[in-house]
Phi, psi and omega in degrees: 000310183303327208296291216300333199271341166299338192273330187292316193272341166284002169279296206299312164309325183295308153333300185285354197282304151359271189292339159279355161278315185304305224288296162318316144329308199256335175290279211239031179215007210273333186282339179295292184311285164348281177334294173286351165283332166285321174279341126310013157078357150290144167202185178226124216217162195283140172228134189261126180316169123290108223274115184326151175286159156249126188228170185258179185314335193268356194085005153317131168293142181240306118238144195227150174273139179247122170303115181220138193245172188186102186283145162206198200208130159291097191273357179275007166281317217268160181237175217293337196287345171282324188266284165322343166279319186262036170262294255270310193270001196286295187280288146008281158301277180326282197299337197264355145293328168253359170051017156253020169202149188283149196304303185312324173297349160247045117282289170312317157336303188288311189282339172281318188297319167332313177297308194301347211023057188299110170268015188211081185237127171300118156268335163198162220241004160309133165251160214245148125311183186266321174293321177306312190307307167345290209287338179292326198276357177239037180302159147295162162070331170312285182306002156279010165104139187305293186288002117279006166245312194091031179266149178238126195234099178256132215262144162211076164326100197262139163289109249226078184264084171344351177231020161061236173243065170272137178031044177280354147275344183269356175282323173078198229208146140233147183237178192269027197215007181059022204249137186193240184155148195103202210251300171328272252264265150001289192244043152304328200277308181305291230286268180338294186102169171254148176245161180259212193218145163187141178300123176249172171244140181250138207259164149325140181030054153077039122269151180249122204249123190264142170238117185299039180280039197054005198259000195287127142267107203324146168327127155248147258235157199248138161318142167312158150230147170243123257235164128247039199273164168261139180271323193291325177299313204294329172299318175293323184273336163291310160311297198296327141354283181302327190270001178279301195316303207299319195268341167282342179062025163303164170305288178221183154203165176215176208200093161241128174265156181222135154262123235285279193320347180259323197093351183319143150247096180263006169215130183240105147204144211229102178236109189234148145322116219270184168315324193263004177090346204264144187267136164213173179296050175295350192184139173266084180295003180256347160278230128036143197295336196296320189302302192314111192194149164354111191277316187098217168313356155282284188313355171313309179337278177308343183284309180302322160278027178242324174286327175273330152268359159231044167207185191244054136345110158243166189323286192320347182299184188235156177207140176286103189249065199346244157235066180085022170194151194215147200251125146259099217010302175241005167283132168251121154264125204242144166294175173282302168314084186330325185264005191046168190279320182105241198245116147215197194271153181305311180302327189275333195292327170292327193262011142313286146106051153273139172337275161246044107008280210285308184282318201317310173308328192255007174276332207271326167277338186229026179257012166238011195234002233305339183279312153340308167303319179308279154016305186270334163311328196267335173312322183310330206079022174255012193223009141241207194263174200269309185070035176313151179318329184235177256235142191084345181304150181282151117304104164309133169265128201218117158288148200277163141304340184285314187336113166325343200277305194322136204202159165321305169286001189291300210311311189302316173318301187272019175242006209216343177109031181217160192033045150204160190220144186217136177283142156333264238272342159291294187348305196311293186330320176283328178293320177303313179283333165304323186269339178313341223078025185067011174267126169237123194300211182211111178005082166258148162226012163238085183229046162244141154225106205237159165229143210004065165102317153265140181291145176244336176200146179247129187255136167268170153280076226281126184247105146304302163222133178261013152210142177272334139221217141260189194257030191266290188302311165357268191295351175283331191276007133324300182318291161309305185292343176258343182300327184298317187267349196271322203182021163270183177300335170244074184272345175297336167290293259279038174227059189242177188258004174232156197248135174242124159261158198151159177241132159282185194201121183216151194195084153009108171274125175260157204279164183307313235246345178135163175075192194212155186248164177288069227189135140263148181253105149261183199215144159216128182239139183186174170223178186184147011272127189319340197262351187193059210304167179221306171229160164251177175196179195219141182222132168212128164220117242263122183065046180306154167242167254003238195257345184252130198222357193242167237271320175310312172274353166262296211279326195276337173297314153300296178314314172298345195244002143294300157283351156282343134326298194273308182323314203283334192262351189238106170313306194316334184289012187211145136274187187290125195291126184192086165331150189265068174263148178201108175304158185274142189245082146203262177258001184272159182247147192313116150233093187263313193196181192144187153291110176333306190289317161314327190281323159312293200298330164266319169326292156358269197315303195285011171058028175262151163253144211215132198232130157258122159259024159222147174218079171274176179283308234228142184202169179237136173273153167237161184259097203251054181080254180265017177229242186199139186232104176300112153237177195280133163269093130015048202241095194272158184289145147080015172231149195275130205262193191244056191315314202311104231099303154354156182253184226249327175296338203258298179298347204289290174312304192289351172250356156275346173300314203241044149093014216256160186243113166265138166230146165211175183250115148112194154237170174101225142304122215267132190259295158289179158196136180294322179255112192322163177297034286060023181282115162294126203224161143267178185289143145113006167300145187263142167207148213242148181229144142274128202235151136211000000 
């Protein structure tokens, strides 16, 4: 018994003895061991997830991580009889893949580290793919398997946009410091993923090599995001962009297209001049605090509907605006038309966009009220934030009456787009709610988030205000945006076979020191088709040069070859085309058009007489008493030519030949066509043929 209790108690001291070791160890010896485990070169080190995709509404890729690599080699694995047989072919392989060193330099490379008992060598500093790595693995000494050839692959995930730099600030940036911009920025914590740990060994000459003990914890790979961009739209709105800045010699411009009913933003670009003279994406200024600026002559919109819902206004009153300048106590406010309009109607003073027209009207109503006018801005939606999806976005400044700032002149000023700031994309938002039916929604550009596929959080479509005004106003202030364009400041758009409503925008810059320079923000915001709207859009470009500076002549022109774009690819927006052709009724047979010589060749064969009066490829018949007359069918580049008639053989070729995407219906003869006959289109228009 005493044995046991003697056995018992020299246990219990060997325990306690244990456990003040563990303790000291791990207490008060644990940075000494920490040391020395780093000094025999382990440590555990960060292993970086992969990083989530960005994609476009169609599932196009926007951007992705491409996995690339950097071999490099253990030569103290392989044993000897392995190594010597494959260091020569080896040796080989290697050069004649990266082609900058001779077979023998890497070989005496490979047989020296070895000798060294070197466990960490770079064969070259090249990045490799994931298919070269594959071809590598069935290298000599390689193909035995990492733990007997000793090859070594070190993964470096590169951020990768298949579409180079279409919409490359709103895709954004992330930096190693997690500080970045975009959608990349914005939906990092989705994007990014967990990164694991795994125990590495630090090799001769500074690389680190993982040891594989099972202690590892793996990476988890970061969600998707889906995007509502168009890649084709995004092309369309970027080009027509670039080439205005280029021909105006601007500062900067932006460009956002929307989808009315949704809020959908299917197209973004922002292009300004680097260092080098060249427009590239440096800011997203249709976003971002930088955007935020004076609207000008677009915020009219809003002034006329706080005046048209809280007075008895009608379009038809009449305002004297005199002959072009009018003093607001030490201020002159002056019109663009230098000599004024004189007495018009309230309806021509907005699609004039005379000056003072528009303040004479909300001073004489609202200048014992001014917060009342606020009242209805903030009904608008316009005087708080958007709470857009990504990071950065501007706040509107909108002034108060309470402000110190507040001056006599703010209201007639601010009623007209001066001394308050608005980003493109609220402006949008509002122009956007008009064309909605007075609902205005609220911006999405992201609206998926998925992980292999499964939604992980889903974005609607969001309603902000569910009316901006009423619907008396509503429909005048429809009414006034195609008036702009029908016999307004932008009647130079007023030639499309779809009806465009929008406002120009020509607005003053102010100088670093105060006051404003002869330098314009122009603008044109609208939407289309009028009759049934679908998308709005903002088009703005900052400091135009030459002799045409105001918005009707920069900004509304962009807006027109965008939307005659986007009109042209999307059938649903028209309807069906049906030339005034009427067959002929007796012995001749439907012979409306085709190729002359086929069209001879029957006329010929069936003994009809047949006349050319051209000799294009492509014709149209006519009825020449008792015989056919050919005249030339018309076929311009980048013009919708004139198929009704055709057989299906004839139009098919001729309209993929000039770039056109077909779709049809039916047999026989093609009878319809979706796009008119000379509607100027681009390659990749979409167009519906009716066959009976």
């Amino acid at each position: 018994m005493l044995r046991v209790r003697i056995a018992f108690l020299l246990a219990f001291i060997f325990a306690v003895i244990v456990v003040v070791k563990m303790g000291r160890i791990q207490f008060v010896e644990g940075e000494k061991w920490t040391a020395m485990a780093e000094e025999i070169g382990l440590q555990f080190r960060t292993v970086k997830a992969t990083r989530g995709n960005i994609y476009s509404d169609n599932g196009s890729l926007l951007a992705t991580s491409l996995p690339f690599y950097r071999l490099a080699f253990d030569p103290s694995v392989s044993d000897e009889q392995v190594f010597n047989r494959g260091l020569d072919s080896l040796a080989i392989v290697v050069a004649n893949y990266f082609g900058d060193r001779s077979a023998d330099y890497y070989s005496r490379k490979i047989r020296k580290a070895r000798q060294s008992n070197k466990r960490y060598l770079v064969i070259n500093n090249q990045q490799i793919n994931y298919q070269d790595k594959k071809l590598m693995q069935t290298w000599p000494i390689f193909r035995e398997g990492r733990m007997r050839g000793g090859a070594i692959y070190e993964k470096v995930d590169l951020r990768f946009k298949p579409f180079s730099h279409l919409g490359t600030r709103t895709i954004g940036f992330i930096n190693e410091n997690n500080n970045g911009a975009g959608l990349e920025y914005s939906f990092n914590n989705e994007l990014a993923g967990t990164d694991g740990n795994a125990l590495f060994q630090k090799m001769t000459g500074g690389g680190w090599k993982p040891v594989h003990d099972g202690s590892e914890v793996k990476a988890v790979e970061g969600m998707d995001i889906e995007t509502t961009i168009d890649i084709n739209l995004q092309d369309v709105a970027e080009s027509a962009l670039l080439r205005a800045l280029e021909q105006h010699h601007a500062n900067y411009g932006c460009v956002v297209v929307m989808e009315v009913e949704t809020g959908y933003i299917k197209a973004i670009s922002n292009l300004s001049k680097n260092k080098q003279g060249k427009y590239w994406e440096l800011y997203n200024y249709a976003v971002g605090e930088q955007g935020l600026t004076e609207p000008g002559s677009t915020f009219k919109l809003a002034s006329m509907m706080a005046l048209l819902e809280d007075s008895e206004v009608q379009l038809t009153d009449s305002i004297d605006t005199g002959k072009g300048s009018y003093v607001y106590y030490d201020k002159v406010m002056r019109d663009h038309k230098r000599e004024g309009y004189g007495k018009i109607t309230v309806a021509e003073t907005f699609s004039k966009s005379s000056n003072i027209g528009v303040s004479r009207l909300v001073s004489e109503h609202f200048g014992l009220k001014p917060d009342r006018f606020i009242s209805y801005l903030d009904k608008m939606g316009l005087t708080e934030s958007l709470q857009f999806q990504m990071k950065g976005a501007g706040v509107p400044y909108i002034k108060d009456p309470a402000d110190p700032n507040w001056s006599g002149v703010t209201l007639p000023w601010m009623s007209i787009g001066y001394e308050l700031k608005l980003t493109p994309l609220h402006t949008l938002a509002l122009y956007n709610a008009i064309a909605n039916g007075g609902t205005m929604m609220k911006p999405i550009i992201v609206k998926r988030i998925s992980k292999a596929g499964e939604t992980w959080k889903l974005y609607q479509s969001e309603v902000i205000r569910q009316s901006v005004c009423s619907e008396a106003t509503l429909f005048k202030m429809q009414k006034l945006l195609e008036m702009v364009i029908q016999e307004g400041t932008a009647s130079n758009i007023n030639d499309s076979d779809y009806r465009i409503a929008g406002k120009t925008g020509t607005a003053q810059k102010v100088k670093a020191g105060g006051g404003y320079e002869k330098a314009y923000y122009t603008s044109f915001v609208g939407y289309f088709p009028a009759e049934a709207p679908k998308y709005s859009c903002i088009v703005i470009i900052d400091n135009p040069k030459g002799y045409n500076q105001y918005g009707s002549d920069v900004a509304a022109p962009v807006f027109k070859e965008i939307a005659d774009n986007i009109y042209s690819r999307d059938s649903d927006m028209h309807e069906m085309f049906e030339p005034g052709i009427n067959p002929e009724i007796g012995v001749f047979p439907v012979i409306r058009s085709g190729q002359l010589q086929d069209l001879q060749l029957i006329c010929n064969e069936l003994g009809i007489s047949n006349h050319a009066g051209t000799d294009a490829d492509w014709v149209l018949s006519r009825r020449n008493y008792n015989s056919v007359k050919w005249l030339e069918n018309e076929i311009l580049p980048n013009r919708v030519p004139n198929v009704v008639g055709m057989t299906l053989r004839d139009a098919l070729p001729l309209l993929e030949n000039h770039g056109f995407r077909v779709a049809f219906k039916g047999k026989g003869r093609i009878t319809r066509q979706s796009l008119a006959v000379g509607t100027q289109v681009s390659t990749g228009a979409k167009i519906v043929l009716e066959l009976s």
